[in-house]
Backbone bond lengths (Angstrom), bond angles and torsions (degrees), N, CA, C in turn:
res aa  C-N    CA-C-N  psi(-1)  N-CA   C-N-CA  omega(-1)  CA-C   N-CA-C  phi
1 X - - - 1.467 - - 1.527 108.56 -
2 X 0.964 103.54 127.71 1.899 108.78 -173.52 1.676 93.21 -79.32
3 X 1.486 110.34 162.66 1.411 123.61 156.51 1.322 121.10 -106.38
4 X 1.328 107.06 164.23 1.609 108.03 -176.34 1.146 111.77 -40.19
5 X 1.839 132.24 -63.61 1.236 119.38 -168.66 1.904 126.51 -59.44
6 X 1.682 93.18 -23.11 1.369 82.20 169.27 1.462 110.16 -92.76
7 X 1.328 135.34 -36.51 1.427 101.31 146.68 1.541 140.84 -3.70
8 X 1.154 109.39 -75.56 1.639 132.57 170.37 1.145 113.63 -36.52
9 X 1.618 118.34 -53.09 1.524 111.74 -171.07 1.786 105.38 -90.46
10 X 1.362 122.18 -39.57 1.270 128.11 161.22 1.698 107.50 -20.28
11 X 1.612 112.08 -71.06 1.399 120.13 -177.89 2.089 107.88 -49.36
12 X 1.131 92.07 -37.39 1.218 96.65 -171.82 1.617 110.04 -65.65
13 X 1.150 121.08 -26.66 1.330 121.23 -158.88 1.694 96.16 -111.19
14 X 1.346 125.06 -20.58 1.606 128.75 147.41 1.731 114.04 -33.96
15 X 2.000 87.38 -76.88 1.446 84.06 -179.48 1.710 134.67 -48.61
16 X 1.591 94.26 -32.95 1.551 90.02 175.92 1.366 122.71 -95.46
17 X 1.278 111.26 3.99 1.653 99.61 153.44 1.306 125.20 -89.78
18 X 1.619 115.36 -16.49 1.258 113.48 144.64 1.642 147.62 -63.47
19 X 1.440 92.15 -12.17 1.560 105.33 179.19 1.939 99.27 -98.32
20 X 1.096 107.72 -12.98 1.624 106.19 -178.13 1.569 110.21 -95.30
21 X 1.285 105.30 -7.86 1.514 124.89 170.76 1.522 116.29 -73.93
22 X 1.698 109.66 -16.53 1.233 82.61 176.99 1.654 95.63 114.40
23 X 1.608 127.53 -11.50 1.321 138.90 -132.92 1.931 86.85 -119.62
24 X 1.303 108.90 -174.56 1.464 137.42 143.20 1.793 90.90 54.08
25 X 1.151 112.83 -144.62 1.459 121.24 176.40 1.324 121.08 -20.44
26 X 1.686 128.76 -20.91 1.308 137.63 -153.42 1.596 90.39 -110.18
27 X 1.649 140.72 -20.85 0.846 157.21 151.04 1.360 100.76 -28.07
28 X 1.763 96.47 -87.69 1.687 109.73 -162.26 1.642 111.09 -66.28
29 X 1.382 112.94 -11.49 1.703 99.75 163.90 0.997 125.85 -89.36
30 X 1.525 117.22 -4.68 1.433 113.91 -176.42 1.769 84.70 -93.67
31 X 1.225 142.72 -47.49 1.270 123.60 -175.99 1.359 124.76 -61.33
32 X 1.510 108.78 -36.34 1.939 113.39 177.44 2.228 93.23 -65.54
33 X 1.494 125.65 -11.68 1.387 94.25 -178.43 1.087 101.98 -114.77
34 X 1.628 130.80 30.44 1.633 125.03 136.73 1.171 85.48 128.97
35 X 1.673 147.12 -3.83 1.525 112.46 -160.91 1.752 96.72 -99.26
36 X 1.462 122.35 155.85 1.154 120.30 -155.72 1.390 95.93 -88.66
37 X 1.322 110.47 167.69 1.353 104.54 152.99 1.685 102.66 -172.96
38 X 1.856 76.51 121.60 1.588 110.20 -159.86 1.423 100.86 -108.50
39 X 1.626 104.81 134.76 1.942 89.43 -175.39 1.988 127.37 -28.58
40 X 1.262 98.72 -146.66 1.687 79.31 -179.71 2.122 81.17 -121.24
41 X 1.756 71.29 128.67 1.995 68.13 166.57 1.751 133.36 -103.07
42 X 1.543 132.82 157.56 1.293 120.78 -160.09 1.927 92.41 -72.38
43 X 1.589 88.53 139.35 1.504 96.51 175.73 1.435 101.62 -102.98
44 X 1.560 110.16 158.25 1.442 119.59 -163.66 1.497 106.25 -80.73
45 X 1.433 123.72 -4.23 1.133 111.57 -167.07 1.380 106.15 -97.81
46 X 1.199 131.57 -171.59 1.691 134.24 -152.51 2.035 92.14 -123.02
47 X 1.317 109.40 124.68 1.363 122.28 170.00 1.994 100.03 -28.62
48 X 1.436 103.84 145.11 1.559 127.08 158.26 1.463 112.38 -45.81
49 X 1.214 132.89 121.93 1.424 128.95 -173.61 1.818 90.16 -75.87
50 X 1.432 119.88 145.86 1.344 103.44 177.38 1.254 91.30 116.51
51 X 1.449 115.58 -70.42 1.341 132.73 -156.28 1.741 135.92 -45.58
52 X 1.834 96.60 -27.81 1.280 99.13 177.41 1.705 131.19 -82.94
53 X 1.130 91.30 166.03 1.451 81.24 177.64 1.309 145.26 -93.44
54 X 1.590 125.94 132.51 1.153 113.48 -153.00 1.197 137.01 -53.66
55 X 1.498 140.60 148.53 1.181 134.71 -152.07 2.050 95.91 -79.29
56 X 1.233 66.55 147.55 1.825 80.01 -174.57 1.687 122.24 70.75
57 X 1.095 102.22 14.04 1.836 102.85 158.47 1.139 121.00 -117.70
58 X 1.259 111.21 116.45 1.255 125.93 -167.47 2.077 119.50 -53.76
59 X 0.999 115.75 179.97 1.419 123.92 -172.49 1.713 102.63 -67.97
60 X 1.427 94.62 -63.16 1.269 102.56 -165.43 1.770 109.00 -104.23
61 X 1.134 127.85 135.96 1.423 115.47 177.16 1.545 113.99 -46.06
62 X 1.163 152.01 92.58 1.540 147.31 -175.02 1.496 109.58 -50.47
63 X 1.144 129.66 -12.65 1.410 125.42 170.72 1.758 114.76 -75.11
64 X 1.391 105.31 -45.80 1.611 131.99 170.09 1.510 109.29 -52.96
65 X 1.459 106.32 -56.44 1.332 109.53 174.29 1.446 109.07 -66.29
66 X 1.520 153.87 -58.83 0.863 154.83 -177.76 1.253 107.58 -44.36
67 X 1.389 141.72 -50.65 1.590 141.91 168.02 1.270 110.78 -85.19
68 X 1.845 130.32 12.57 1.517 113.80 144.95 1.412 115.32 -73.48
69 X 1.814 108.11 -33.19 1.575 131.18 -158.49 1.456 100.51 -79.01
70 X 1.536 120.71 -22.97 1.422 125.94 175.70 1.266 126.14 -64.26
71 X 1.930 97.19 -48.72 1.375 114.94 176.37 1.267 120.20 -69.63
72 X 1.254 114.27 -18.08 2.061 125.54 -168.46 1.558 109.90 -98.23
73 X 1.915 102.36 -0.37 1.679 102.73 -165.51 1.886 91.79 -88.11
74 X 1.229 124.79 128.32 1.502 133.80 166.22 1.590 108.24 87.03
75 X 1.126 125.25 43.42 1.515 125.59 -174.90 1.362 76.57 -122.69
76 X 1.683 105.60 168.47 1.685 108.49 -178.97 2.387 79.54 -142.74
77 X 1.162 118.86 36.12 1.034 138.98 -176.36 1.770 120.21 -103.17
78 X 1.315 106.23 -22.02 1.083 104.65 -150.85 1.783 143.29 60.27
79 X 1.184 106.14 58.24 1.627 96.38 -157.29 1.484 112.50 -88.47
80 X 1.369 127.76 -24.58 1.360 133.65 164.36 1.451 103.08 -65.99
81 X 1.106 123.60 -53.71 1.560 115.48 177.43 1.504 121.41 -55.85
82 X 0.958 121.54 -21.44 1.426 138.99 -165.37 1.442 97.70 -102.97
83 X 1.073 123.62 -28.69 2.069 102.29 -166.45 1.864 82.83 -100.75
84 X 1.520 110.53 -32.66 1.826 113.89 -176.93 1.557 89.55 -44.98
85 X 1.215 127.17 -91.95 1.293 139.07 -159.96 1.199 123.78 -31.52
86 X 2.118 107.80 -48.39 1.780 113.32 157.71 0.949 114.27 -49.71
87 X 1.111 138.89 -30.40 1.454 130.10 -172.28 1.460 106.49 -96.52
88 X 1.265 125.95 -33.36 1.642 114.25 159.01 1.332 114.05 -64.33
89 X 0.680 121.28 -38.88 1.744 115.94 -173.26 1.172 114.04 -72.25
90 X 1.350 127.84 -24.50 1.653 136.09 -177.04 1.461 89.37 -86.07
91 X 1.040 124.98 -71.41 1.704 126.96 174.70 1.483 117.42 -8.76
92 X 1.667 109.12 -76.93 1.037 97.57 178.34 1.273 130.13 -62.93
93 X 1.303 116.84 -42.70 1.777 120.82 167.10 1.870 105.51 -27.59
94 X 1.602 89.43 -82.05 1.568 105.76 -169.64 1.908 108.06 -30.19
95 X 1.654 87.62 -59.02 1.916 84.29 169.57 1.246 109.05 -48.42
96 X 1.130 144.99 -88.06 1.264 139.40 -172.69 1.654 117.68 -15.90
97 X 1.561 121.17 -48.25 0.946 112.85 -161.96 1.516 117.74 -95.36
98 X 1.880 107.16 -10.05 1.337 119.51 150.02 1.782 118.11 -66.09
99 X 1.070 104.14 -19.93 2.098 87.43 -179.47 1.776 83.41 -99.67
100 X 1.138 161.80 42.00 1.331 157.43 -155.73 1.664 82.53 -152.92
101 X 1.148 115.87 -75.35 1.847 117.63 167.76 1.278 103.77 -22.99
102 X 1.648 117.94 -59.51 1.545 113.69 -156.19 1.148 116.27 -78.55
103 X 1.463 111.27 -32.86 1.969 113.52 179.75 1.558 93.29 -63.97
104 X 1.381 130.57 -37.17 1.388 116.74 -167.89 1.063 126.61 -84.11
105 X 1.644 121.33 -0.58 1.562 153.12 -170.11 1.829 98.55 38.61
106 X 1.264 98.35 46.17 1.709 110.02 161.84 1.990 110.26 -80.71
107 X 1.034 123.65 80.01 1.315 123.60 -174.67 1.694 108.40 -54.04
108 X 1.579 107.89 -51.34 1.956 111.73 -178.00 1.860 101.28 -59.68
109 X 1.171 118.24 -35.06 1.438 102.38 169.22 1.391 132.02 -67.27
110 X 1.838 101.70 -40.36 1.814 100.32 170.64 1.527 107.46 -56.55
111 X 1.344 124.96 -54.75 1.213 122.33 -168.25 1.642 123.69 -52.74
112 X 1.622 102.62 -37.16 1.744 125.44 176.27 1.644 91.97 -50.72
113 X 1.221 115.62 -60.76 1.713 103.16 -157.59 1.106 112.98 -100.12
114 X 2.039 132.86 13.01 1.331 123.29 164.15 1.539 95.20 -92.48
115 X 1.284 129.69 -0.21 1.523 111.61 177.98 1.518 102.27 -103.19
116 X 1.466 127.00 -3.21 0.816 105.63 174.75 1.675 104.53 -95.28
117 X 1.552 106.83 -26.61 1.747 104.29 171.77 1.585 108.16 -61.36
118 X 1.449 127.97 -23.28 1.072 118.72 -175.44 1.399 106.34 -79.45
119 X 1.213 133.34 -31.79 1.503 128.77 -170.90 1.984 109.51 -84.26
120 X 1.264 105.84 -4.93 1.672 124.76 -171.10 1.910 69.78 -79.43
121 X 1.415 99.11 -106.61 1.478 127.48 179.23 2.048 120.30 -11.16
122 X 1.785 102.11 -25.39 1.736 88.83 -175.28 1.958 88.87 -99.99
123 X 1.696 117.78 -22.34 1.138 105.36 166.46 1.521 135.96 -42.03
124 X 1.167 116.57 -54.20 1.840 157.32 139.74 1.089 124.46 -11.56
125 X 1.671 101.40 -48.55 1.540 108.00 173.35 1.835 97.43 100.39
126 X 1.226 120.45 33.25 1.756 106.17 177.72 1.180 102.25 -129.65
127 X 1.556 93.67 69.40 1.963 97.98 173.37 1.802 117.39 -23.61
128 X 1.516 79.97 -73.24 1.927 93.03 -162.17 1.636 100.55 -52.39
129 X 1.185 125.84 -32.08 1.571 115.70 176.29 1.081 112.74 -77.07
130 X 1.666 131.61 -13.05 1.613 140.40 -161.53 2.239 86.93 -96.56
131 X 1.168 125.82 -41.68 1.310 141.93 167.64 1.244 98.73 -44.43
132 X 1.430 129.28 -81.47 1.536 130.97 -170.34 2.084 112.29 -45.26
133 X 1.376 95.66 -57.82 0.640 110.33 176.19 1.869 119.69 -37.82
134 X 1.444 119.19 -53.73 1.490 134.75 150.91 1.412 93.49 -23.76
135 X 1.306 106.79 -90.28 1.340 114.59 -167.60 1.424 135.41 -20.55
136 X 1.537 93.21 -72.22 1.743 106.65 157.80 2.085 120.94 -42.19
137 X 1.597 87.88 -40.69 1.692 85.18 160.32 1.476 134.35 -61.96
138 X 1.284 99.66 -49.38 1.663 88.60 -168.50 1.743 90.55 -90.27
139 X 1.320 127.20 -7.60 1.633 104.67 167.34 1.559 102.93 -65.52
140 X 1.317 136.62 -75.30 1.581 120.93 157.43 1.244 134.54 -0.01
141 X 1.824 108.07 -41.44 1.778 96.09 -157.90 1.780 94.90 -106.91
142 X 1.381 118.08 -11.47 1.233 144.92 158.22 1.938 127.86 -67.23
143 X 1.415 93.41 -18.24 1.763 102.63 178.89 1.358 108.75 52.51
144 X 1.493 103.12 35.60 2.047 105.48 154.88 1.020 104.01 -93.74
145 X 1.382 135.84 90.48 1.695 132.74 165.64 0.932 110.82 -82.91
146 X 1.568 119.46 -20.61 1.734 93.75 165.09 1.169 134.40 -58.80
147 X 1.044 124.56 -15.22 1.275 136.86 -151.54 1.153 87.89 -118.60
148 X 1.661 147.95 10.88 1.252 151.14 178.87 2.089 105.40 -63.84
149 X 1.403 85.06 -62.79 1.649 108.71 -156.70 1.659 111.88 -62.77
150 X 1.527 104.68 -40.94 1.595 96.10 169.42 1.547 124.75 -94.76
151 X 1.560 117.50 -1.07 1.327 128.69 157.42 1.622 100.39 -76.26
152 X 1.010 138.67 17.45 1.410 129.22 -166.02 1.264 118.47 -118.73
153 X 1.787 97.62 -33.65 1.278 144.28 -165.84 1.863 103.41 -92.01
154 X 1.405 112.76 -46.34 1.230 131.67 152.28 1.348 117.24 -44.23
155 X 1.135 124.34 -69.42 1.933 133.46 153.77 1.159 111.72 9.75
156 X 1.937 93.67 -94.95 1.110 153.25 -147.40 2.400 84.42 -59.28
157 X 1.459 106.88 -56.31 1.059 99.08 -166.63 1.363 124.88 -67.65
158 X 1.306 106.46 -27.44 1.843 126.94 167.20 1.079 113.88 -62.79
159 X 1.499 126.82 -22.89 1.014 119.41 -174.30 1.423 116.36 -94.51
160 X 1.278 122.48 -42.83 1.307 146.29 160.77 1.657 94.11 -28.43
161 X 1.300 111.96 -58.26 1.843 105.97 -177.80 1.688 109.80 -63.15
162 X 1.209 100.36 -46.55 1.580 103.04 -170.64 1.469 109.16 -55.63
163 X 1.244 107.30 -34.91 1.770 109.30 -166.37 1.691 108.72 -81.69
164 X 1.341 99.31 -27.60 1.383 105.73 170.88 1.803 113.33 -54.36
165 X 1.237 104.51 -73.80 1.888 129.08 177.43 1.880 103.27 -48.10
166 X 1.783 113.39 -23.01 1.022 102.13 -167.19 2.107 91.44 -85.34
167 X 1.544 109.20 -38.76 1.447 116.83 -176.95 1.609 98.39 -56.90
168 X 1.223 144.78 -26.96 1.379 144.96 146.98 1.156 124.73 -22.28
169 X 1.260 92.37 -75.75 1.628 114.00 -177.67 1.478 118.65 -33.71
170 X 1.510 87.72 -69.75 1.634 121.21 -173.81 1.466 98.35 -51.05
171 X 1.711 114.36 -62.88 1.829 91.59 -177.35 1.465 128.56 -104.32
172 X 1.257 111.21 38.87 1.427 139.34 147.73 1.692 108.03 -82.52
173 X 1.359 118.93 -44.22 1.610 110.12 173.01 1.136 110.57 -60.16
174 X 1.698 130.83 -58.58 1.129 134.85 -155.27 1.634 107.28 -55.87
175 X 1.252 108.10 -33.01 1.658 123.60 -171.85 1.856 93.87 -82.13
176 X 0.720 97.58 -6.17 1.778 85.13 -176.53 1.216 110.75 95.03
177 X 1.367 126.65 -7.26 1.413 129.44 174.50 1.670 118.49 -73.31
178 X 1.372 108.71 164.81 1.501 96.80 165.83 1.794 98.36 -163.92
179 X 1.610 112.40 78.65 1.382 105.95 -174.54 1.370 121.81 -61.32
180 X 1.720 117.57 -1.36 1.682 114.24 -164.45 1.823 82.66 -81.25
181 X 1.028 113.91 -0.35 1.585 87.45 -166.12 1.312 124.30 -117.25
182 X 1.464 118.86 52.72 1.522 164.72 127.26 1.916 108.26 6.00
183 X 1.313 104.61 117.33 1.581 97.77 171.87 1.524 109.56 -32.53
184 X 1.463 126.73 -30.57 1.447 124.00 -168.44 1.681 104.14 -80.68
185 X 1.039 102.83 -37.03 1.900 110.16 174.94 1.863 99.72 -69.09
186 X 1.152 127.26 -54.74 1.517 116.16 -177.22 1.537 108.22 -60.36
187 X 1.354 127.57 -36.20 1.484 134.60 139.31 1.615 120.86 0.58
188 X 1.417 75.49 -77.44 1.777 95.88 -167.96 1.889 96.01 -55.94
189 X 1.347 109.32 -69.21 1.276 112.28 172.32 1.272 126.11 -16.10
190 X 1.551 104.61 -68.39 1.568 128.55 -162.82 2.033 89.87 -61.37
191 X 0.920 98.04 7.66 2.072 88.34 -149.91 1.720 74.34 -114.68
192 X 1.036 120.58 -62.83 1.705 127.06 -172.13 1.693 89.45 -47.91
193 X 1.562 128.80 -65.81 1.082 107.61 -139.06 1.677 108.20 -78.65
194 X 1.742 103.44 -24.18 1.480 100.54 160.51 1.551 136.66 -45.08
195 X 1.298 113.40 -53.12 1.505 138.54 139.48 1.432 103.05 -8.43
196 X 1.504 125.02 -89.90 1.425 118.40 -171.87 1.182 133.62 -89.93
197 X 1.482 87.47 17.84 1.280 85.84 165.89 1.881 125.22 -117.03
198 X 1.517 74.57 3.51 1.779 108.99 164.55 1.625 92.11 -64.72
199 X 1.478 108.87 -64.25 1.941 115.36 -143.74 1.664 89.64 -62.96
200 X 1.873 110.22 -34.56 1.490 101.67 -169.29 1.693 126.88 -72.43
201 X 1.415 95.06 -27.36 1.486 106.74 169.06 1.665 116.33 -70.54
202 X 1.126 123.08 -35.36 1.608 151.42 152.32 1.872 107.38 -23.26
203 X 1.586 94.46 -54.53 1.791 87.74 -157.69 1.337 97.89 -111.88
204 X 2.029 126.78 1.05 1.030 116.24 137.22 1.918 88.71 115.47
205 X 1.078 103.23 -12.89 1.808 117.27 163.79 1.277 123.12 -68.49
């Protein structure tokens, strides 16, 4: 059981890997210097074959979620609501400024802002969107733009789920609830902490 102060610094070190992601403050400057950012809209083209996600993995990593829901339990701060929202708000921007890359067939720009959506998204816990996201990068840093518009479209649709399950989350905490945290999520846990405590018995620490 953690204590408040490690609580405290835990949150602290959330937020700033979310703000080094590309997230939070990096949001509101890219909007105060004009670039829009309009939810993410359905693109006409048809998802990446490949692209979906595999059956039976969930949205959000449930281990990730379980230690956001840990960190957000006894704050009167809002802290799940607050890192949810940085990461929506950078989202939509960042989208925006990836289909803005693609009309301009600037490949070093698509690639600049799916690694930074990818490092938002593996913070978060949304593997399969943190995956696409790859994708859309090295098609960018690679100069496959064709392959820009329905990897984009692919994105755009994962994300749409994630943000949904993440608006869940968030007001399931506020209520005192916390559905990510499922005999299968204490699972995951119980399985992590066995794990290191395998590697710690292992190296003799």
């Amino acid at each position: 059981m953690m204590n408040g102060g490690q609580n405290g610094i835990q949150r602290q070190e959330a937020a700033q890997q979310v703000e080094n992601a590309g997230l939070g403050d990096d949001g509101r400057a890219l909007r105060s210097a004009g670039v829009v950012g309009n939810p993410p809209e359905r693109s006409g083209n048809p998802p990446v074959p490949g692209w979906a996600r595999p059956p039976g993995e969930p949205l959000i990593d449930p281990v990730v979620l379980a230690e956001l829901h840990a960190l957000d339990q006894g704050t009167e701060d809002g802290f799940l609501e607050a890192i949810v929202g940085d990461f929506q708000e950078a989202m939509r921007e960042q989208l925006e400024i990836a289909r803005h890359a693609l009309r301009a067939g600037d490949g070093a720009a698509l690639a600049a802002v799916a690694h930074r959506m990818r490092g938002g998204c593996g913070v978060l816990g949304a593997r399969h969107l943190a995956r696409i996201c790859q994708g859309l990068e090295s098609a960018g840093r690679e100069g496959r733009l064709l392959e820009g518009p329905p990897l984009l479209a692919a994105l755009e649709g994962e994300y749409r789920q994630v943000q949904r399950a993440m608006d869940v989350e968030v007001a399931s905490s506020a209520q005192g609830r916390c559905p990510g945290l499922t005999s299968a999520v204490l699972g995951a846990l119980g399985a992590r902490s066995t794990e290191q405590a395998g590697v710690l018995g292992a190296t003799g620490r």
